[in-house]
N, C-alpha and C positions, 0 to 999 in steps of 0.2 A: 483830167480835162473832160469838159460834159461831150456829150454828142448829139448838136443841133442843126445839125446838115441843111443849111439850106434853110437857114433862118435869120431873119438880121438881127443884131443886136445893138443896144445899146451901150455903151463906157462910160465911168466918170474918170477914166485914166486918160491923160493928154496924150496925143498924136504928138509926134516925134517931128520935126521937121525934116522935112522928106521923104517922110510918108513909116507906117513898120516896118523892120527887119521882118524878113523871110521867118525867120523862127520865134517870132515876137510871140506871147500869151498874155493876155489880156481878162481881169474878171469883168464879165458883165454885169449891169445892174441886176439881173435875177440871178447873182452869184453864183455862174456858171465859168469856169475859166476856156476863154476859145481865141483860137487863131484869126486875128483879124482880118478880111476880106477888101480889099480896095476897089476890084475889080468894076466893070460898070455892070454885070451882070447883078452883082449883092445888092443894088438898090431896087432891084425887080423882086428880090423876094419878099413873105411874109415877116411881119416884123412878131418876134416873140410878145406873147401878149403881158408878161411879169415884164419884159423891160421898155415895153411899149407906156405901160399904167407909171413904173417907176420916171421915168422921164415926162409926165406929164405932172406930176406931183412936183418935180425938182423945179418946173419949169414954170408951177404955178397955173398951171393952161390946162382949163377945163376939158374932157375929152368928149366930141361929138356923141349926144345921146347920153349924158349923165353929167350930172349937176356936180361931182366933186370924186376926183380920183382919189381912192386910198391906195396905200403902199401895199403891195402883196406882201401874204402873212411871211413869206419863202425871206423877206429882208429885213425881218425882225422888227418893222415896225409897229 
């Protein structure tokens, strides 16, 4: 499992209803495997910048300040 202390990240893996198990691991878009955060503190932090470009790509939505996100090289695309 990587180690991004204090970083957010992004999932294409569905949330469970009811939120993750305690021990859940999850890969992020920058194929990193991490322990998801729910807490309200996680939305105040830094968001990874490979899973931040990857989700603007998925999403179709240009990212402020650059005319067309590519996939980091890190997801093989």
């Amino acid at each position: 499992m990587g180690s991004c202390w204090h970083q957010r990240h992004a999932t294409p893996d569905q949330r469970p209803a009811g939120g993750w198990p305690e021990d859940a691991e999850v890969t992020a878009l920058c194929n990193r495997r991490i322990r998801p955060e729910s807490g309200e503190l996680a939305w105040l932090w830094p968001t990874c910048p490979e899973c931040d470009v990857a989700a603007h790509v998925l999403a179709g939505a240009p990212m402020v300040g650059s005319r067309r996100p590519t996939m980091p090289n890190s997801l093989g695309a």
